[in-house]
Every structure is written in structure tokens, then in C-alpha cells.
BATORRO-414225 format. One record per residue (C-alpha): residue in three letters; y, z negated, x negated; residue number from 1. Coordinates in Angstrom, 2 decimals, padded with zeros to 5 digits, m for minus. Example, Ala and Ser with C-alpha at 12.3 -4.5 7.8 and 13.67 -1.06 7.14 Angstrom:
% BATORRO-414225
  code    north       up     east  pos
   ALA  m004.50  m007.80  m012.30    1
   SER  m001.06  m007.14  m013.67    2
This chain:
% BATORRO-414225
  code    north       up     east  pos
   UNK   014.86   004.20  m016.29    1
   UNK   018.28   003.39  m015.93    2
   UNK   018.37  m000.88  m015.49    3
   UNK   022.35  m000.54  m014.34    4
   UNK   020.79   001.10  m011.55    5
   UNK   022.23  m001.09  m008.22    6
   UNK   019.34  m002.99  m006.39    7
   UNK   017.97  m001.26  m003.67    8
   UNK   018.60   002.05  m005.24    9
   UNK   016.06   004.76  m006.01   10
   UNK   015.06   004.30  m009.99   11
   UNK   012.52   005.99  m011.69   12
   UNK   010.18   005.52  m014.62   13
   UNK   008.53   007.90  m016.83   14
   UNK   004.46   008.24  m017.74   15
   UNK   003.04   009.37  m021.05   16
   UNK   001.85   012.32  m019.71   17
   UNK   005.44   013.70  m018.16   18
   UNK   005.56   012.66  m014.62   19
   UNK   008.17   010.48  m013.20   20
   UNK   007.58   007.41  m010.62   21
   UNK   010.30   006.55  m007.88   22
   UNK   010.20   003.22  m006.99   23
   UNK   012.64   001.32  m004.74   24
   UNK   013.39  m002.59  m005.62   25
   UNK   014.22  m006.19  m003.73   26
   UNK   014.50  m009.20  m003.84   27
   UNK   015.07  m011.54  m006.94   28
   UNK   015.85  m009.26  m009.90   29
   UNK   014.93  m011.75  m012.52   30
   UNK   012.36  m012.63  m010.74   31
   UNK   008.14  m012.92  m011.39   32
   UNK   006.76  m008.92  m010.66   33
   UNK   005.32  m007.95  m007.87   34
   UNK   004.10  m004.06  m007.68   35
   UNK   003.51  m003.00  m003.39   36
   UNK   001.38  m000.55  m003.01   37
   UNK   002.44   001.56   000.78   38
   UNK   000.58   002.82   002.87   39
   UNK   000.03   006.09   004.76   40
   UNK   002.31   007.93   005.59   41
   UNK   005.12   005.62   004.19   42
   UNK   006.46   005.68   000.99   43
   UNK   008.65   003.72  m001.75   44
   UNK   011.51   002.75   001.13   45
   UNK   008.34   000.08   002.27   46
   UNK   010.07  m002.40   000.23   47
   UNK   012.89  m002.88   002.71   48
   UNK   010.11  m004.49   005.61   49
   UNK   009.92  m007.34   002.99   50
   UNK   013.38  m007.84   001.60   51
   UNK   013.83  m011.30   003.10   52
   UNK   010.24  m012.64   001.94   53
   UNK   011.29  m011.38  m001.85   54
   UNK   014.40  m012.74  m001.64   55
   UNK   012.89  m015.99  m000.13   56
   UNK   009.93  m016.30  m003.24   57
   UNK   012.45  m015.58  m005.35   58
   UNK   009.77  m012.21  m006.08   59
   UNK   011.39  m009.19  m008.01   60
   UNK   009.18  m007.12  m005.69   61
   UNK   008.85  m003.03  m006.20   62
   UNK   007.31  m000.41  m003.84   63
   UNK   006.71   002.86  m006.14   64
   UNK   005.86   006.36  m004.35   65
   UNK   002.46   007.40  m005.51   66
   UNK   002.14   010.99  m006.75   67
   UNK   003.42   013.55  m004.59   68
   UNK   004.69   011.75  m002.27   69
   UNK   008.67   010.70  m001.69   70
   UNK   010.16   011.38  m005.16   71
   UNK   007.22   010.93  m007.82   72
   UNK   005.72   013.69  m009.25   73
   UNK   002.68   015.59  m008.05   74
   UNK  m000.34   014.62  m010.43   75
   UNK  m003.02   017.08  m011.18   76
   UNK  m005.80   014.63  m011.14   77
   UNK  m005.81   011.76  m008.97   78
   UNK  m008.27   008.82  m009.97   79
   UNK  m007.73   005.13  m009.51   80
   UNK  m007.82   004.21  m012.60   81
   UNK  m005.19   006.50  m013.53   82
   UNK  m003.00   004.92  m010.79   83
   UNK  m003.82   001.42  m012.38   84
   UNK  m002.42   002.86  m015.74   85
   UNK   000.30   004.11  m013.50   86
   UNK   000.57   000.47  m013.03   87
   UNK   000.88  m001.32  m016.34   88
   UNK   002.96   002.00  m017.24   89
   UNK   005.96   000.42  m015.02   90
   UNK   004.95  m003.19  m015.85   91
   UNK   005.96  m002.20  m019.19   92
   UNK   009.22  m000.32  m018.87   93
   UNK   010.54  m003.59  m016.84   94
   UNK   009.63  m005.57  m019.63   95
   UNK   006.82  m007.64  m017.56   96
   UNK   003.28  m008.80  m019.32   97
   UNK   002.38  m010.76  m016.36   98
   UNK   002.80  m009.38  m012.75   99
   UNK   001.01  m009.18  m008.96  100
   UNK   000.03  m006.39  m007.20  101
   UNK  m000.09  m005.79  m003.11  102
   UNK  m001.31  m003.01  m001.06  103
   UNK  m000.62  m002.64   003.12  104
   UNK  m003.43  m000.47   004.75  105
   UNK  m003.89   002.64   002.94  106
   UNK  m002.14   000.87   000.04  107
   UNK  m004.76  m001.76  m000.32  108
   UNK  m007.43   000.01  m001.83  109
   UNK  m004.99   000.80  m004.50  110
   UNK  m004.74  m002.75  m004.99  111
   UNK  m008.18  m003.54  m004.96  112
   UNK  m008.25  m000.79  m007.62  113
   UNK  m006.05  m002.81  m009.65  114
   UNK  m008.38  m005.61  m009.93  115
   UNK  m010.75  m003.59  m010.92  116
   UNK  m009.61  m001.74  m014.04  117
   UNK  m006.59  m004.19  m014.88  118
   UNK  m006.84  m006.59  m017.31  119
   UNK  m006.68  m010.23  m014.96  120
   UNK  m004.89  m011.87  m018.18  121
   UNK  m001.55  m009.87  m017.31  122
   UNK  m002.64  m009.07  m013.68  123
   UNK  m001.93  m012.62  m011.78  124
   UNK  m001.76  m011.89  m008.58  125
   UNK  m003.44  m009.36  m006.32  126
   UNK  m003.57  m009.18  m002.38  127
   UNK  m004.79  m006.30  m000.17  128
   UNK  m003.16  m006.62   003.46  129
   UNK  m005.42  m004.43   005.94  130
   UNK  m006.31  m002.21   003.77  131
   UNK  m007.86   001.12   004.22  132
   UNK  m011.35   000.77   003.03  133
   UNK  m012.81   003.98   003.99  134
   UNK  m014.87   004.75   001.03  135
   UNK  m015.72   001.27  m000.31  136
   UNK  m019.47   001.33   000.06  137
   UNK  m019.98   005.02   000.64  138
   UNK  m018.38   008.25   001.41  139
   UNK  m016.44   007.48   004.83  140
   UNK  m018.63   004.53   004.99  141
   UNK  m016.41   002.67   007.68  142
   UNK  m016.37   005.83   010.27  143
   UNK  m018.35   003.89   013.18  144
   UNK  m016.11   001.12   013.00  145
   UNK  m012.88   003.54   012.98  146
   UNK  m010.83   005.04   016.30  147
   UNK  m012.02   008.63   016.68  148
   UNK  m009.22   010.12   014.78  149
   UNK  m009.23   008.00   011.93  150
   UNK  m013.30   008.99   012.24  151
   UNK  m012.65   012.36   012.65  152
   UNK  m009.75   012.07   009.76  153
   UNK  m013.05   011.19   007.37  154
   UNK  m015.03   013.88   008.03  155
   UNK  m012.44   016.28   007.52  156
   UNK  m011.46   015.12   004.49  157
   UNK  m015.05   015.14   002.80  158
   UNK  m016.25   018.33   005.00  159
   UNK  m013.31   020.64   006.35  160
   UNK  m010.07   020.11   004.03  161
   UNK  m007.99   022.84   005.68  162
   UNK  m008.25   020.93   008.99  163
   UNK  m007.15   017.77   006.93  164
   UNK  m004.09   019.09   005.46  165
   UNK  m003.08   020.73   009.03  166
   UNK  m003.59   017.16   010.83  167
   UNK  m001.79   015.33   008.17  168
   UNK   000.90   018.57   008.02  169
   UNK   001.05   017.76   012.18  170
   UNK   001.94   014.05   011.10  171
   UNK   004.74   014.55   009.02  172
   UNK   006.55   017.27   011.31  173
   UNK   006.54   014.41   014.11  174
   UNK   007.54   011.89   011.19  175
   UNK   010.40   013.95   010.05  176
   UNK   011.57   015.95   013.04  177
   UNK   010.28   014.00   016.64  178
   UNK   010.87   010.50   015.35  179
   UNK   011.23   009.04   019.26  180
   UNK   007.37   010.49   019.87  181
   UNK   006.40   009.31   016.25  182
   UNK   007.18   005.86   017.01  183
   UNK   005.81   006.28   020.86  184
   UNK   002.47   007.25   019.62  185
   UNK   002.88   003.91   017.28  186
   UNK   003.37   001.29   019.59  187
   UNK   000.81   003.08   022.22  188
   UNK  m001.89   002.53   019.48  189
   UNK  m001.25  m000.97   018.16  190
   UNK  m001.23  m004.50   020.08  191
   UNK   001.46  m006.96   021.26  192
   UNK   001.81  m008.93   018.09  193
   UNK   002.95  m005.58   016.45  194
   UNK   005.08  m004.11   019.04  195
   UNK   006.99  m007.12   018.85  196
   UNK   007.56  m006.67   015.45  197
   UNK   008.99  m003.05   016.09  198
   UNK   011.43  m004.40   018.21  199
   UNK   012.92  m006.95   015.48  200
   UNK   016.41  m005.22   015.30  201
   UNK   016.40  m001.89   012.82  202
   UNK   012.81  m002.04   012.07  203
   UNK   011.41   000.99   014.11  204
   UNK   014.37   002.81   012.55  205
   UNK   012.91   001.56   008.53  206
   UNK   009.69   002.21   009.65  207
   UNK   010.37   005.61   010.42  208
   UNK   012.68   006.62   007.54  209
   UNK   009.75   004.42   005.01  210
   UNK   007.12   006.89   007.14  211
   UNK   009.50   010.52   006.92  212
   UNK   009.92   010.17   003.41  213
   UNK   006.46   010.45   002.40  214
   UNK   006.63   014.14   003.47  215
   UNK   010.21   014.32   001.00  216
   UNK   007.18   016.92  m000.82  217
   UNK   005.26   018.16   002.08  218
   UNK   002.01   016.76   003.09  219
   UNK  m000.17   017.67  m000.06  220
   UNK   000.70   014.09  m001.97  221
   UNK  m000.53   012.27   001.05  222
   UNK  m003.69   014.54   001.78  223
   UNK  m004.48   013.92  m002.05  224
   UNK  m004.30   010.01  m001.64  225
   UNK  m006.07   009.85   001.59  226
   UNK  m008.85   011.90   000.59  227
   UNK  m009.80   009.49  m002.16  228
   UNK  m009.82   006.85   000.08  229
   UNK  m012.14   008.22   002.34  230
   UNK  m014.89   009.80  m000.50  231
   UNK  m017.20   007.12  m002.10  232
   UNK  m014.98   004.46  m004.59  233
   UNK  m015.00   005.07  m008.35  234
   UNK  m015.26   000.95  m008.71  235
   UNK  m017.61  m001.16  m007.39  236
   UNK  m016.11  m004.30  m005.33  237
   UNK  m018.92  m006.17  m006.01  238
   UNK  m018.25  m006.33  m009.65  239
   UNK  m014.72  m007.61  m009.18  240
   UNK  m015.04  m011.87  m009.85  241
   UNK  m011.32  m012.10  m010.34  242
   UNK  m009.06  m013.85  m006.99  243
   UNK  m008.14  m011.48  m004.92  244
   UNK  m006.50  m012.15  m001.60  245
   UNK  m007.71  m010.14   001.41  246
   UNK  m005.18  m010.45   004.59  247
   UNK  m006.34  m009.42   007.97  248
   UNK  m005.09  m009.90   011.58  249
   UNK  m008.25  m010.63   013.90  250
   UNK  m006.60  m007.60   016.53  251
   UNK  m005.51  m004.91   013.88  252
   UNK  m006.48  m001.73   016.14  253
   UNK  m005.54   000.44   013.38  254
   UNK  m007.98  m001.13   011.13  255
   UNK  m010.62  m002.54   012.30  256
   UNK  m011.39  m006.72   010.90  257
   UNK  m014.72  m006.05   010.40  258
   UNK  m014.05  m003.17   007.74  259
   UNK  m012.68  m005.29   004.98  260
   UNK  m014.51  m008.41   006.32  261
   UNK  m017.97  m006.91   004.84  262
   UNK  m016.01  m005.79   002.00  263
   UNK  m014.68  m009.54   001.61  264
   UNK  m017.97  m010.86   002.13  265
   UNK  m019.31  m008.51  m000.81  266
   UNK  m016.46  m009.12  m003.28  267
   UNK  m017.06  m012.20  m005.51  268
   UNK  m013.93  m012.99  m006.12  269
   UNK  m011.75  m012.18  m002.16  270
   UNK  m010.31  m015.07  m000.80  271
   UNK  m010.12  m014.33   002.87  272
   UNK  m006.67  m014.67   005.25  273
   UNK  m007.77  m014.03   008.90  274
   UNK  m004.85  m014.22   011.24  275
   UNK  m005.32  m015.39   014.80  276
   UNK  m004.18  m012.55   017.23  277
   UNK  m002.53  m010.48   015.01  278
   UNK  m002.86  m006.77   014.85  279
   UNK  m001.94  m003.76   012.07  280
   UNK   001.22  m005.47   011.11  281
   UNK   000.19  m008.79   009.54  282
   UNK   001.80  m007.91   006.34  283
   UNK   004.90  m007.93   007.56  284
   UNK   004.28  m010.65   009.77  285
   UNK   002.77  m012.73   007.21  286
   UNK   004.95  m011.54   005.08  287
   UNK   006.70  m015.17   003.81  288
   UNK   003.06  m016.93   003.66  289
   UNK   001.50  m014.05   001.23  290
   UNK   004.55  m013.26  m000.96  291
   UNK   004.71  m017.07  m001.29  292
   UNK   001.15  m017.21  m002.58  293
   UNK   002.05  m014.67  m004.64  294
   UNK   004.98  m016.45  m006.34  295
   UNK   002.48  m019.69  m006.60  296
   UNK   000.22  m017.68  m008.36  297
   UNK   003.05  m015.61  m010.78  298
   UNK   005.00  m019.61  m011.62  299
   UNK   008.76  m019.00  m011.57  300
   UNK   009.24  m018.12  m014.74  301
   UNK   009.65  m013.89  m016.50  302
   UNK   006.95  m013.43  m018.85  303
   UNK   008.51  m010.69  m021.54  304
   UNK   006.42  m007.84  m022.32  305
């Protein structure tokens, strides 16, 4: 890791066991920690969508590309607590022994994995914004309340995986190459609250760079994560007592509220954010409200490693 590295640039941090994780930074570089999980497909470049709330919280906030996807290395083994190492891995090389984590849609089981196998005395924060909790209670547990290719996305994953790797192959031609129908298919699927967020000036265009660069690798990084989050958890939410702050918009049609409702409602610790009318996109929407929780929860001040 190179810390003369400009903000906003592409740095990189290396594990114990070889690999090396890109991760993109904004906001307040002496700033309390705050480790984003993205979604799917997206990548590292997720960090721009909340530049302003950083800067606002005064949050040095990091979005890190998960193995195999954008510029981190492949991993041979995928497990979540391995990613939680991943974690503490980069807390360390910035010098942080307190710091939050927060995971958007396919990124918030990551998060939730975080509170699970992270210790809560250096992890102070953790929020998971409409996340993708597939697998929570089961293998593709949530697939009656999911749209019939998010469903169908399930059973592929745990039944057919060539047909999972071509449909998620399919997804990252359009992200790269057919952008216009890419973001055409988005705004057809989600509700009014999001579309008006695309049309805030230069998002669609971040979205869709953040989205393309997942596939920097091909397709096999995101098929890897995905799976996982569709096949039965490794950690049991029920066991988790720590806070942890569970965002959703009341008409996400991407996720359904009812998905990480029950999960909420099962989680001893999950504070629960329910946001009147709002659909996929609440974490950017919300975006000042839960970073600013997040900096309540972190104080103001660095705590060295």
C-alpha cells in the first residue's frame, strides 16, 4: 500500500496469503473507518455514489473489490469468514483498531458476516442496506419472495452452475459493451424513488462504470460471490446480539422488504430502518442519515492500530 497514493485513486493492500485487495477511497482521509461492502455486479468504484455523505460525516469511507472481481485477486476458497479476515487485514494496514462496516444489496450479507466473526470491540459500526439475503435461513431460502430471475438465479446457482455463469457472463457483456440497454433494463425494473435517483446528473454514467468494472476479470469473481449468497449461510443470524443496522425501502422491487424483515425480526441485535416509499436505492438515498449514524457510532476521533 502506497499512503501517497491521491484520494480517489485505485490503492491496494496485500493478505498473508499473497493476494492483493483494490479498494477505492472518499471522503475524510483522517477520518473514523468505514469498510462498504458493493454489491452485484458493481465493484470498488461504489464509493463514488457516496462521496458527498463521507465527506459530509467527516467518514474516511473505502469500497474494496472482493476477490475476482475489478482488480483484487481471484481467491481459491471463498468463505465469509475469510472475507471478514479480509476485513481486519485492511483495517490494519490503514492503521485503524476501531472501524464500521456497510454492505448495499449483495454487499450486505458480507456485512452481516462481519458481525458475525468480527470481534464488536474493534468492529463499531455495522449496517446492511437491502441486502441480499438469499441463503440466510436455508439454501435459496428467500426464492418465493424473489422476481423470477432472481428465483431462477438461485436455483441455478445450487443446481445448474453452467447456466449460472452463462446468465451472469450475459450480464457483464451488456454491462461492459450495451451500457444504454444495461441501464434501460435498470430503470424498467425498479420504482420512481430510484429512477429519480438515476437521473441526479452523472449517476447512471457511475453506476454503470461501478457495474462494468466488476467484469475487469470476467464473470467468474462475481459467480463465486453470488453463489455463496444464495447456498445456506456459514453463520447463524440469530446468534449475532451485537447492533447492527438493517436499512430497507418499503418499495425495493429488487429486493423484496419482507426478505431481510424476517431476517431483522430473527437477529437479536438488528435495529430496523424502514423507509417510506423507497425502492432498491435507499442506500444512496439515505445515504447522509446512515453514514451519519455511522460516524455517531465511530466518535470523531482515529483510533491507531
Amino acid at each position: 500500500m502506497d499512503d501517497n497514493t491521491p484520494i480517489g485513486a485505485t490503492k491496494t493492500v496485500a493478505t498473508q496469503d499473497g493476494r492483493s485487495l483494490a479498494y477505492l477511497e472518499v471522503g475524510d482521509p483522517h477520518g473514523p473507518l468505514v469498510i462498504h461492502n458493493h454489491g452485484g455486479p458493481s465493484s470498488r468504484f461504489e464509493a463514488r455514489l457516496f462521496a458527498n455523505s463521507a465527506s459530509k460525516n467527516r467518514l474516511r469511507l473505502i469500497c474494496v473489490d472482493r476477490p475476482g472481481m475489478g482488480q483484487s485477486s481471484p481467491q481459491e476458497i471463498r468463505t465469509y469468514s475469510g472475507w471478514a479476515d479480509d476485513l481486519i487485514t485492511i483495517a490494519d494496514a490503514l492503521g485503524y483498531r476501531e472501524f464500521g462496516v456497510t454492505g448495499w444489496s449483495e454487499g450486505g450479507p458480507w456485512a452481516l458476516a462481519a458481525a458475525a466473526y468480527v470481534d464488536p470491540v474493534r468492529l463499531r459500526h455495522v449496517s446492511s442496506i437491502a441486502g441480499g439475503s438469499y441463503g440466510t435461513f436455508g439454501d435459496n431460502w428467500a426464492k418465493n419472495y424473489l422476481s423470477k430471475i432472481d428465483a431462477l438465479g438461485g436455483f441455478l446457482a445450487l443446481h445448474f452452475e453452467p447456466g449460472f455463469r452463462l446468465m451472469y457472463a450475459a450480464v457483464g457483456i451488456t454491462a461492459e459493451h450495451f451500457r444504454e440497454t444495461y441501464i434501460k433494463q435498470l430503470r424498467k425494473a425498479v420504482n420512481d424513488y430510484d429512477r429519480q435517483i438515476l437521473l441526479r446528473p452523472g449517476f447512471e454514467t457511475a453506476f454503470c462504470e461501478t457495474s462494468a468494472e466488476c467484469f475487469a476479470q470476467g464473470s467468474d469473481g462475481l459467480v463465486r460471490d453470488s453463489e455463496l449468497l444464495y447456498r445456506s449461510w456459514a453463520f447463524d443470524v440469530r446468534t449475532i446480539e451485537r447492533r447492527v443496522h438493517m436499512w430497507q425501502g418499503t418499495d425495493d422491487r429488487l429486493v423484496p422488504p419482507s426478505i431481510n424483515k424476517q431476517v431483522a425480526d430473527q437477529m437479536p441485535g438488528a435495529v430496523w430502518h424502514s423507509v417510506e416509499g423507497a425502492g432498491h436505492f435507499v442506500a444512496v438515498g439515505s445515504a447522509d442519515e446512515l453514514f451519519g449514524i455511522a460516524a455517531e457510532e465511530l466518535g470523531s476521533r482515529r483510533e491507531p492500530a
